[in-house]
N, C-alpha and C positions, 0 to 999 in steps of 0.2 A: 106641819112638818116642813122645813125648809133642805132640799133636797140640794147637795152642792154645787151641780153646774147648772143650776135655776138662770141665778144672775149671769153666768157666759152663753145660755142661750137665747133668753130675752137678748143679750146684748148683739147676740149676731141676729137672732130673727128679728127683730125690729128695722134694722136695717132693710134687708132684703127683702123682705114683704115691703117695703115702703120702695123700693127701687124696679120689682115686680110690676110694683102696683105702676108706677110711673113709665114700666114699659110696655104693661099692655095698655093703657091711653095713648100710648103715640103710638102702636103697631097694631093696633087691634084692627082696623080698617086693611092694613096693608098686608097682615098675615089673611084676612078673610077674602081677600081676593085673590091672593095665591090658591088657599085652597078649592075657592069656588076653579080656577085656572088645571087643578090635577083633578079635579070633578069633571071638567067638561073637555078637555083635552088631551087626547089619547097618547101625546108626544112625553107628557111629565106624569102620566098616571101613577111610574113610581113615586113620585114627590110624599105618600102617604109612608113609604117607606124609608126612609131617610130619616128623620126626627129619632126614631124607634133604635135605628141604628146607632147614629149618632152616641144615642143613650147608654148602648151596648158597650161601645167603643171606650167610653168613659168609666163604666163600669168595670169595664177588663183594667183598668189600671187603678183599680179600688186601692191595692197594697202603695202600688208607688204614690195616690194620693195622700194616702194615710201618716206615711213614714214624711212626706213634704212638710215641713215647718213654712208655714205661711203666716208673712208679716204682708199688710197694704203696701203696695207703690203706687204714688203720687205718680208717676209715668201710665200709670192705667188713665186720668185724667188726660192726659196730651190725647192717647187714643178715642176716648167717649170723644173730646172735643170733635178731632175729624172723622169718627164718625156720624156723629151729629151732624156737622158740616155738611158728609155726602148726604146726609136724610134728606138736605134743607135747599140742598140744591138739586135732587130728586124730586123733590115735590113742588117747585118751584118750575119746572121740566114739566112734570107730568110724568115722570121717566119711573114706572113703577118697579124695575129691574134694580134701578137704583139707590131706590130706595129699597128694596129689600135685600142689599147688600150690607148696606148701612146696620139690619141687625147683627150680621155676623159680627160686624166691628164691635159693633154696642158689648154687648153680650160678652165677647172678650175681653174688649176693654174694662166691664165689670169684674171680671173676674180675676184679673189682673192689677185692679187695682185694692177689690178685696182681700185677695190671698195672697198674693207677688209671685214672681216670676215663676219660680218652682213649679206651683200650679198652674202658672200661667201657660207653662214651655209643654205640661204635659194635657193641658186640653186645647191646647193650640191647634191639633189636626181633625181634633174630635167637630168640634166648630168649624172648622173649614170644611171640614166632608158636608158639612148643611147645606153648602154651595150649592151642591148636585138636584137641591128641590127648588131651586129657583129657577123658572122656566125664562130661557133665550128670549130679548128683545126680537120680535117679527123679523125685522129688517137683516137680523143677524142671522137668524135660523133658515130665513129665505136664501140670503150671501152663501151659505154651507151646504144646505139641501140643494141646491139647484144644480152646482157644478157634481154635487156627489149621485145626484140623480144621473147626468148623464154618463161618470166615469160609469154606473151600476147597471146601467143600459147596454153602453161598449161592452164591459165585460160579460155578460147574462149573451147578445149577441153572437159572440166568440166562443162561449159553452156551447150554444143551443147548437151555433154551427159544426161543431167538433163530433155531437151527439149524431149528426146525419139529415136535420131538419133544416130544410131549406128556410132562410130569413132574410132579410132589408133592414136596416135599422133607418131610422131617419129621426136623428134628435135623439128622443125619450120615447120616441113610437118602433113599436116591433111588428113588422111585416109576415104574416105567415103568410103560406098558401092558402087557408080557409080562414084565417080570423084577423084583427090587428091588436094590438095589445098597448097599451098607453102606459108606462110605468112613471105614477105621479109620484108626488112627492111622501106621502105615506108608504110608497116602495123604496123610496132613497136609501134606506137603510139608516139614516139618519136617529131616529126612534128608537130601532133597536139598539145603536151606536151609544145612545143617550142614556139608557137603561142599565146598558152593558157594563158601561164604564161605570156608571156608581155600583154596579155589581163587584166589578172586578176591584174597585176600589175598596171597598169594606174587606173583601176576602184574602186581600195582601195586606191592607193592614194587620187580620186577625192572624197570620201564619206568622211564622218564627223564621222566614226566609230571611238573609242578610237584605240591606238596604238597596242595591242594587236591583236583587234579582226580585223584590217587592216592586219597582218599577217595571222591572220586564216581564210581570205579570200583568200588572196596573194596564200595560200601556197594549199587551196582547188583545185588548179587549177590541183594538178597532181594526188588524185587521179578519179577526175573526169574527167580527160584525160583520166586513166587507163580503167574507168568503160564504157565511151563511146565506146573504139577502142575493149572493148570486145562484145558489143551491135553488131558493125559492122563486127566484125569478125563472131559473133553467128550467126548475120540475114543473111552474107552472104554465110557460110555454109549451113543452111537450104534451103536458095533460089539454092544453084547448089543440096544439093540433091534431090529435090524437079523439079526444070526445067533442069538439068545440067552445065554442067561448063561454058558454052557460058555465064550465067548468071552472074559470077564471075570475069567479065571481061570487056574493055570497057567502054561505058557510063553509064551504070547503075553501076558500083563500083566506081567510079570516081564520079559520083551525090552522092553519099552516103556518100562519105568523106564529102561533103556538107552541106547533112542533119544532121549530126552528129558532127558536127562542131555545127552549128546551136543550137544544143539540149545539148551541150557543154553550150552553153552561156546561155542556159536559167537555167542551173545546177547551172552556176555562178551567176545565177541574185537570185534564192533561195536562196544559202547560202547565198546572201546578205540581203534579206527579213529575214532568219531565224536570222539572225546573230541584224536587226534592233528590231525585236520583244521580244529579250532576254534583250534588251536593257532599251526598256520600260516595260519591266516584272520588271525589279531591281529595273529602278526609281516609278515604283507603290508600290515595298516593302518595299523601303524605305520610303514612305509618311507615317508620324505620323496617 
């Protein structure tokens, strides 16, 4: 029995399986050392959750793919090219960031050149959110952690002192009366910052907020990053000079990053409520 869109599916699966297949031979190395990178490094742990998103994001616009009339553009080609280009000077580098930017191009460029623009324009940001699972070149993540470590020291400082607890700062180092405290770079806040935002990123994409105020959601993520990792720097000052530094340390600093993560997302889920209620403030000003 010959089944009528037989030959229109051979005709696109042959394709992509054959261009599949040709992308995991050039990335299969490169995606395996990313994920070995969210295995062993607690900075892009979320990296497992990104793809999965990604997916979601794309899925949410099942209808608007559907109704898209996709013809190929040959301008998908110029894109493979340069992104080929970065792979090739990526790997030439040693520059494995680089290269793993190089998929996002890839990837789009495919799809852009398979389906055209239509589809291209609406998995455009689906593919770009993938961004958020490539972890920071060293050099670049040390550039941003370090001065964010000491603004998060300054401020944690100025809490602690406000609280009533006598302190010295010196650097990233905190002075108590009975203990010292070192807030390294896994305090920076930086981690959370990095988690945050691809948080905060999916959750304005998924809302019906105008275009705008999905940015001022987006972009709350960091200083509510800031304001949490001084909550945890504060409370856990207080907790060593109050029990000692055994406090400071362990299970109970490591649970914290948890609850404060937690209280992170509920910072983010407000400005989304404040962000809904301004919303219908306007359209009640606007009724005659």
């Amino acid at each position: 029995m010959n089944f009528p869109n037989t030959e229109k599916i051979k005709s696109i699966g042959i394709p992509v399986a054959l261009l599949a297949a040709c992308f995991a031979a050039l990335y299969h190395d490169v995606i395996a050392k990313m994920v070995k990178d969210w295995m062993i490094d607690d900075n892009y742990s979320h990296g497992f959750l990104i793809p999965p998103i990604a997916g979601y994001l794309i899925w949410q616009k099942r209808n608007e793919l559907s109704k898209a009339s996709g013809s190929p553009s040959n301008i998908g080609l110029l894109f493979l090219a340069g992104g080929l280009l970065v792979f090739v000077v990526g790997k030439l580098g040693a520059e494995l960031f680089t290269m793993r930017f190089s998929m996002l191009i890839v990837v789009w460029s495919l799809i852009l050149f398979m389906a055209g623009w239509r589809i291209g324009r609406q998995t455009f940001i689906p593919i770009s959110y993938l961004g958020f699972m490539i972890p920071l070149p060293a050099i670049i993540w040390n550039q941003i952690a370090f001065p964010l470590k000491l603004f998060a020291t300054a401020l944690a400082a100025n809490a602690i002192s406000l609280i009533g607890i006598p302190i010295f700062r010196e650097g990233n180092i905190l002075h108590l009366s009975n203990t010292t405290l070192e807030v390294v770079d896994a305090c920076s806040g930086l981690r959370s910052l990095a988690s945050l935002l691809a948080l905060s990123g999916a959750f304005a994409l998924i809302t019906q907020h105008s275009f705008v105020k999905k940015w001022i959601l987006f972009l709350s993520a960091v200083p509510i990053a800031i304001l949490v990792n001084i909550i945890r720097l504060t409370g856990t000052a207080a907790l060593a000079h109050k029990y000692g530094e055994k406090v400071a340390q362990g299970f109970l600093h490591e649970f914290s990053g948890i609850i404060i993560f937690v209280l992170a997302i509920l910072f983010l889920y407000l400005v989304h409520v404040l962000l809904q209620k301004s919303t219908r403030t306007d359209s009640w000003n606007k009724t005659p």
